[in-house]
ROVEXDO-647755 format. One record per residue (C-alpha): residue in three letters; x, y, z. Coordinates in steps of 0.5 Angstrom, whole numbers, plus 500, padded with zeros to 3 digits. Example, Ala and Ser with C-alpha at 12.3 -4.5 7.8 and 13.67 -1.06 7.14 Angstrom:
2
ALA525491516
SER527498514
% end
This chain:
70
UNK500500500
UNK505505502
UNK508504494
UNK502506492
UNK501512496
UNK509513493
UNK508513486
UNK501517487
UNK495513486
UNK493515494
UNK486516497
UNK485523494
UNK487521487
UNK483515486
UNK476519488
UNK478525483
UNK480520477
UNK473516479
UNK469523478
UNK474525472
UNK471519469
UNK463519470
UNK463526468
UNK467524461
UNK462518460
UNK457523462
UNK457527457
UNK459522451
UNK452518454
UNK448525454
UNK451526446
UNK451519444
UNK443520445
UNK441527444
UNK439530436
UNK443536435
UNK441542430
UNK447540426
UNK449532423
UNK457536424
UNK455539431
UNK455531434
UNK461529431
UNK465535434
UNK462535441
UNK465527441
UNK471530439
UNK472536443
UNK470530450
UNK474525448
UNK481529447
UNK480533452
UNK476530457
UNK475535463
UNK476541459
UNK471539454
UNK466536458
UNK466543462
UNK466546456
UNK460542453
UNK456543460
UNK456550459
UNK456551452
UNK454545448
UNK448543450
UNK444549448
UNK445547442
UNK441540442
UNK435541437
UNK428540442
% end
C-alpha cells in the first residue's frame, strides 16, 4: 500500500479519477442519445469530450448543450 501512495495512485486521486471518468462518460451518453441541429455538431462535440475530456465536458456542459434540437 505504501508503494502505491509512493507513485500517486492514493486515496485523494483515485476518488477524482473516478469523477473524471463519470463526468466524460456522462457527456459522451448525453451526446450518443441527443438529436442536434446539425449532423456535424454531434461529430465534434464527441471529438472535443474524447480529446479533451475535463475540458471538454465542462465545456459542452455549459455551451454545448444548447445546441440540441428539442
Amino acid at each position: 500500500m505504501n508503494n502505491l501512495l509512493f507513485l500517486g495512485f492514493g486515496f485523494g486521486t483515485s476518488i477524482f479519477g473516478i469523477l473524471y471518468a463519470v463526468l466524460a462518460i456522462y457527456c459522451i451518453i448525453d451526446i450518443m442519445k441527443s438529436s442536434f441541429k446539425d449532423s456535424t455538431t454531434k461529430i465534434l462535440w464527441l471529438a472535443v469530450v474524447l480529446f479533451a475530456p475535463f475540458l471538454g465536458s465542462v465545456a459542452y456542459l455549459i455551451a454545448g448543450r444548447g445546441g440540441k434540437r428539442w
